[in-house]
N, CA, C and O atoms as a GROMACS GRO file, in nm:
protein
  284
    1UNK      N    1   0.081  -0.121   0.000
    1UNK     CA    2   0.000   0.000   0.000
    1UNK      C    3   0.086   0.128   0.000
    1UNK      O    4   0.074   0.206  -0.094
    2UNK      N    5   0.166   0.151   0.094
    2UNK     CA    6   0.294   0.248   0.076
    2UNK      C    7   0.354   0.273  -0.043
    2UNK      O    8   0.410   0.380  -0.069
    3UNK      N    9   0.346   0.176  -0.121
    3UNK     CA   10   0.410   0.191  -0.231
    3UNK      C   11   0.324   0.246  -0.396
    3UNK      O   12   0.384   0.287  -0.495
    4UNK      N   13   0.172   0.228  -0.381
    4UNK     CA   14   0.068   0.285  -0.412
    4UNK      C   15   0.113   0.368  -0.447
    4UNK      O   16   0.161   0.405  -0.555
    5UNK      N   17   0.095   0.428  -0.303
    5UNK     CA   18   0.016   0.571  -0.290
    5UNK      C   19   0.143   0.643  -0.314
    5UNK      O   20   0.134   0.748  -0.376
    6UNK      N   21   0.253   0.606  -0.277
    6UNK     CA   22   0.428   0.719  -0.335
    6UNK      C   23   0.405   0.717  -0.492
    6UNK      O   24   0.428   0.811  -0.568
    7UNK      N   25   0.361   0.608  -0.521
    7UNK     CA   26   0.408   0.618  -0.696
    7UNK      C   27   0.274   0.710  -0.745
    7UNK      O   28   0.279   0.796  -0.833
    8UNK      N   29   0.158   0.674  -0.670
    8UNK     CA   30   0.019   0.748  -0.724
    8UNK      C   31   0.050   0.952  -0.692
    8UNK      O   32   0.014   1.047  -0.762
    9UNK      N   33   0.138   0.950  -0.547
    9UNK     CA   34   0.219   1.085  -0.579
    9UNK      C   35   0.265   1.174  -0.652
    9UNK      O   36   0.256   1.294  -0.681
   10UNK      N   37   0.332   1.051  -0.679
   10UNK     CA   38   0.526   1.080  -0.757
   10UNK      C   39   0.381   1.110  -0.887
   10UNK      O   40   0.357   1.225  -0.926
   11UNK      N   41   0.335   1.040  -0.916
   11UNK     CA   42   0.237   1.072  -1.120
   11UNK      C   43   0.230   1.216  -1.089
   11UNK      O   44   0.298   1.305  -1.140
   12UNK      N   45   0.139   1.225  -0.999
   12UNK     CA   46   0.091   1.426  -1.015
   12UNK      C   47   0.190   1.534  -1.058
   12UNK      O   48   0.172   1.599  -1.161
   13UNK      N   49   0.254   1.545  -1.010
   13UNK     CA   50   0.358   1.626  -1.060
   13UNK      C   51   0.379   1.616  -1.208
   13UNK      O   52   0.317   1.707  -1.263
   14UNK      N   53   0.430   1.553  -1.277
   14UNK     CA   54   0.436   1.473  -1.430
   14UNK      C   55   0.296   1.501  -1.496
   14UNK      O   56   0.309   1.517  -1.618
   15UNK      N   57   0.164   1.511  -1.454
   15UNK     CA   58   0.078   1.482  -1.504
   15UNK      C   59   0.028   1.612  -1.502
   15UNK      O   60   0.031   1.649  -1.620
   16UNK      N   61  -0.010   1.689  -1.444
   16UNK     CA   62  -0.019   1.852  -1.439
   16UNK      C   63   0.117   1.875  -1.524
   16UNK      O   64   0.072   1.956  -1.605
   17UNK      N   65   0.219   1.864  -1.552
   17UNK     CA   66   0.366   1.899  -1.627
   17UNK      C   67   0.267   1.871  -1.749
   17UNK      O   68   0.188   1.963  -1.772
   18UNK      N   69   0.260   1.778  -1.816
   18UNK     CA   70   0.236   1.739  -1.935
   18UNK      C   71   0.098   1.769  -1.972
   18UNK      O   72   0.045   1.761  -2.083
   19UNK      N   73   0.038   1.812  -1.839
   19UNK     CA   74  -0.123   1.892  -1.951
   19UNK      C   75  -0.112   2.035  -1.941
   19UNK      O   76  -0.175   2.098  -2.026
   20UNK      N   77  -0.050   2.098  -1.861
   20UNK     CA   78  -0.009   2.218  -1.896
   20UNK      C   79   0.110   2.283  -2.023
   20UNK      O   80   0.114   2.401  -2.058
   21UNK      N   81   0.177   2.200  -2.062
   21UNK     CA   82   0.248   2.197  -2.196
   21UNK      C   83   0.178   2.174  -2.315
   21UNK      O   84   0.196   2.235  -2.420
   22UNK      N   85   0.065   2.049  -2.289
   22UNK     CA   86   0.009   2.044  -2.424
   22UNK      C   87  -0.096   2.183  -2.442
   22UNK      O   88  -0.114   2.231  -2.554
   23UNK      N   89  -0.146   2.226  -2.351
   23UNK     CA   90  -0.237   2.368  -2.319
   23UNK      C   91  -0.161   2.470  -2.394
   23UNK      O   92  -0.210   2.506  -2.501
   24UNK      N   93  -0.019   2.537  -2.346
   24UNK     CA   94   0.053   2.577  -2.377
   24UNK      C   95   0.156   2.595  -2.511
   24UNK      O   96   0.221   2.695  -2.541
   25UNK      N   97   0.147   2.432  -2.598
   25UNK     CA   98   0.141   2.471  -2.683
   25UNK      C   99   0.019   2.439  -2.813
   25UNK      O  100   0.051   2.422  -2.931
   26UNK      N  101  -0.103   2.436  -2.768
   26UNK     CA  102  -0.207   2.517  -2.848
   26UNK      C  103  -0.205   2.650  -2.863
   26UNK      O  104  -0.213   2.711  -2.970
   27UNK      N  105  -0.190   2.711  -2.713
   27UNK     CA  106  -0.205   2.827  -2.699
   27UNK      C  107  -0.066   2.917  -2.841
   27UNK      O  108  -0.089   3.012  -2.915
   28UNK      N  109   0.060   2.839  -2.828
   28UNK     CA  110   0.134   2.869  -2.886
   28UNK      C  111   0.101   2.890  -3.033
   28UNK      O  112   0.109   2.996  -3.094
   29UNK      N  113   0.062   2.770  -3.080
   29UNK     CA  114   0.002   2.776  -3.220
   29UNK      C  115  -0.110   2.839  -3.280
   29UNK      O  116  -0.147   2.840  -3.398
   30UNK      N  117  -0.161   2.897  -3.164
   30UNK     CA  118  -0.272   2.997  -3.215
   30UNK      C  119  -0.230   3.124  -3.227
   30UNK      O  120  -0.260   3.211  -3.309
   31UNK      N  121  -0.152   3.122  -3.129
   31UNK     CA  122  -0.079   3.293  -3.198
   31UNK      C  123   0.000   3.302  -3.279
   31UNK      O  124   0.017   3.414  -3.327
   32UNK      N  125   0.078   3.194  -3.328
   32UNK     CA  126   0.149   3.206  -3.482
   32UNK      C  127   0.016   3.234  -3.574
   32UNK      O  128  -0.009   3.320  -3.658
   33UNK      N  129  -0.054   3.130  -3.525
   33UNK     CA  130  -0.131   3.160  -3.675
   33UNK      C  131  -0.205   3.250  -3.671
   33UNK      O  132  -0.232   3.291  -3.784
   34UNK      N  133  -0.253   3.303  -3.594
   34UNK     CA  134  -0.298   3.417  -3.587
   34UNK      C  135  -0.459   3.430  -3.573
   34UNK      O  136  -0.520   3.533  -3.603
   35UNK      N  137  -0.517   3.320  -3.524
   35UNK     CA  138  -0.663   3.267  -3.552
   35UNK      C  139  -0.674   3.180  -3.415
   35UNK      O  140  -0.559   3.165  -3.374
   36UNK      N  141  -0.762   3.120  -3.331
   36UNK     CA  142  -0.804   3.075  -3.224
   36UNK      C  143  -0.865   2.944  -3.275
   36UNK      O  144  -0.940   2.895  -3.190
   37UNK      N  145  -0.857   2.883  -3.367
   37UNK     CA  146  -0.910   2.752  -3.455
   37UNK      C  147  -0.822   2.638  -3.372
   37UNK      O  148  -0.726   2.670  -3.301
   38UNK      N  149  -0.864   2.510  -3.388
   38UNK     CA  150  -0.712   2.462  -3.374
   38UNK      C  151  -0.645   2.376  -3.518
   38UNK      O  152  -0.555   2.292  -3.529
   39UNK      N  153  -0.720   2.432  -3.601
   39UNK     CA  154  -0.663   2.392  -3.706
   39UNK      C  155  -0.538   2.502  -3.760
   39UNK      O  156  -0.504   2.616  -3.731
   40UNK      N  157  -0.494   2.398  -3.850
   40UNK     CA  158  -0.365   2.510  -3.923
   40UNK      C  159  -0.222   2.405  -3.873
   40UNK      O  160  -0.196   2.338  -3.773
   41UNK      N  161  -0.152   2.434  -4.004
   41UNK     CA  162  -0.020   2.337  -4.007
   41UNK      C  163   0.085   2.425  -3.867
   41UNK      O  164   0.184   2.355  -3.846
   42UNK      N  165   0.085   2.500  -3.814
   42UNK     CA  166   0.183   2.564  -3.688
   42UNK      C  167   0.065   2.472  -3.587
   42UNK      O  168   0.123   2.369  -3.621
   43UNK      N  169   0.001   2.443  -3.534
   43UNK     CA  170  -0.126   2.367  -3.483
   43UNK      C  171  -0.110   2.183  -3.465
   43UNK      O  172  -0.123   2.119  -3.361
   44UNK      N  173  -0.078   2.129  -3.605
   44UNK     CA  174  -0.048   2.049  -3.593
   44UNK      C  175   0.114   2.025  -3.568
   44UNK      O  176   0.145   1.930  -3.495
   45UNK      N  177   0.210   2.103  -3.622
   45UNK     CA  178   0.318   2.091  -3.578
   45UNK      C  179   0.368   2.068  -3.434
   45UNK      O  180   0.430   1.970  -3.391
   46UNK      N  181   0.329   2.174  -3.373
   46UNK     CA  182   0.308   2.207  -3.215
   46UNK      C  183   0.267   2.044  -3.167
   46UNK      O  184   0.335   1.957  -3.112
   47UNK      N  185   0.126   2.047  -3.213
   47UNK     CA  186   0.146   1.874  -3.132
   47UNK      C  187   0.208   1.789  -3.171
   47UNK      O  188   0.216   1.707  -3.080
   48UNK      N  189   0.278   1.745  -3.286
   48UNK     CA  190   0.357   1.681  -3.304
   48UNK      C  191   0.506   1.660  -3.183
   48UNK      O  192   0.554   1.562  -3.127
   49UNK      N  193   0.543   1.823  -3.184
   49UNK     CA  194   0.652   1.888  -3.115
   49UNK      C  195   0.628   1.784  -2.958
   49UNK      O  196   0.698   1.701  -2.898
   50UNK      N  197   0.469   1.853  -2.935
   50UNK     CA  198   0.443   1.839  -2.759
   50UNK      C  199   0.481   1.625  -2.790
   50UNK      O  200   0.580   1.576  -2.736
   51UNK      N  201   0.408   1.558  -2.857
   51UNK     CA  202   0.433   1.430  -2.846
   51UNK      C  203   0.548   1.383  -2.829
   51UNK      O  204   0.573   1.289  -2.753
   52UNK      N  205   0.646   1.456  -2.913
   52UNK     CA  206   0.771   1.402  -2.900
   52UNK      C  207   0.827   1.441  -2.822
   52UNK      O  208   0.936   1.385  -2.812
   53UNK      N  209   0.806   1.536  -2.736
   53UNK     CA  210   0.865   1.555  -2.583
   53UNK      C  211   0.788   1.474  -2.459
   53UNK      O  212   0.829   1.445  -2.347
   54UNK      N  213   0.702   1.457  -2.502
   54UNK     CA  214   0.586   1.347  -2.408
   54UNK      C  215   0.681   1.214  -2.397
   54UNK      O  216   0.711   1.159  -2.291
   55UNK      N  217   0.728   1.166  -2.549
   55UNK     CA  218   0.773   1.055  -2.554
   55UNK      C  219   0.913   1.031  -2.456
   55UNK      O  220   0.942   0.946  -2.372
   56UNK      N  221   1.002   1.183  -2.527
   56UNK     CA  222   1.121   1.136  -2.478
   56UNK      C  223   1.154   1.199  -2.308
   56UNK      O  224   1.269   1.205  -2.265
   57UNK      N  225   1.015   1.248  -2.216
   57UNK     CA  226   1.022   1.261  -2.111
   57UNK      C  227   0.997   1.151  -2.026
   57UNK      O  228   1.036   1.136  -1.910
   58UNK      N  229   0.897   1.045  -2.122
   58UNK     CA  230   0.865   0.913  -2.034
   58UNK      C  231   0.985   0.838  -2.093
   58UNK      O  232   1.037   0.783  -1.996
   59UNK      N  233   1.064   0.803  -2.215
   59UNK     CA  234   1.165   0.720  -2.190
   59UNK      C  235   1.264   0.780  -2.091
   59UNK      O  236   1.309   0.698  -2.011
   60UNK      N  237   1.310   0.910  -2.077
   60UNK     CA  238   1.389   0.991  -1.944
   60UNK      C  239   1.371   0.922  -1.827
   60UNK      O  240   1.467   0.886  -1.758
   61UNK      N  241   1.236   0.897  -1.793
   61UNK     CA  242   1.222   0.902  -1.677
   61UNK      C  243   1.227   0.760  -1.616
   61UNK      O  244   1.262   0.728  -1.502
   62UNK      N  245   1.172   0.659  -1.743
   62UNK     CA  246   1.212   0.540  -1.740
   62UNK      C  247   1.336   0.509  -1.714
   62UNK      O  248   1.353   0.407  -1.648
   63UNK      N  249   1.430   0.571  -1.748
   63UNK     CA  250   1.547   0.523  -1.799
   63UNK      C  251   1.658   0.592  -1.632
   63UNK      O  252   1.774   0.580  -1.592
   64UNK      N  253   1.556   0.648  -1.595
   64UNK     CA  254   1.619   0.707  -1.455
   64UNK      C  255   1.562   0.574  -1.311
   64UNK      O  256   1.622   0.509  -1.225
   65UNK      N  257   1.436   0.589  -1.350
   65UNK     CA  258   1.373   0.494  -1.277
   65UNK      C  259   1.447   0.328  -1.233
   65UNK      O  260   1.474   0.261  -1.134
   66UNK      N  261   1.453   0.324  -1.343
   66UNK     CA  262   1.551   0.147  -1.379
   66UNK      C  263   1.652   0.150  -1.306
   66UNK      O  264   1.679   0.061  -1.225
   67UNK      N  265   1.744   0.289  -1.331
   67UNK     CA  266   1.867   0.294  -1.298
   67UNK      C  267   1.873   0.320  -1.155
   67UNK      O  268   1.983   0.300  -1.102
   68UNK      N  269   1.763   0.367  -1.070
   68UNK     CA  270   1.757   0.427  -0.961
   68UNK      C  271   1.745   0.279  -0.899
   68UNK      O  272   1.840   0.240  -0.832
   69UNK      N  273   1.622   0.186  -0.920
   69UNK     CA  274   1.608   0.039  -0.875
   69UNK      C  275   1.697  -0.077  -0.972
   69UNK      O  276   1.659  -0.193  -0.987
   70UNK      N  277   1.805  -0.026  -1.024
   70UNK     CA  278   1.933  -0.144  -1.030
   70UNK      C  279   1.823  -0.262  -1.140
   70UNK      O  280   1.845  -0.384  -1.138
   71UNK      N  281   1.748  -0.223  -1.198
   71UNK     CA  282   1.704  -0.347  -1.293
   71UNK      C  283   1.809  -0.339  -1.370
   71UNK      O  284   1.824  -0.416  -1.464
   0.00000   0.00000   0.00000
């Protein structure tokens, strides 16, 4: 149970991180383009951008995790 609830912790932080970035960059791509849509190629770029930092923050963190518990 201790161990739950640290790891159900430890998520929040990470999880507010990563919906406030993807927020952030909509918000981004709407002011390039200059329109409040969420369409438009700066729009889709942006999420492209946010995914691939999504990705390489969970292999990061994986890759810290492992190393921290010696797998």
């Amino acid at each position: 149970m201790p161990y739950a609830l640290a790891s159900s912790v430890a998520i929040v932080p990470w999880s507010v991180t990563f919906v406030y970035f993807g927020s952030l960059s909509r918000s981004l791509a709407d002011v390039v383009d200059g329109h409040a849509g969420p369409d438009g190629l700066t729009a889709a770029a942006f999420l492209v951008a946010s995914g691939a930092l999504l990705i390489a923050a969970l292999a990061y963190t994986t890759i810290i995790s492992r190393w921290a518990l010696n797998l």
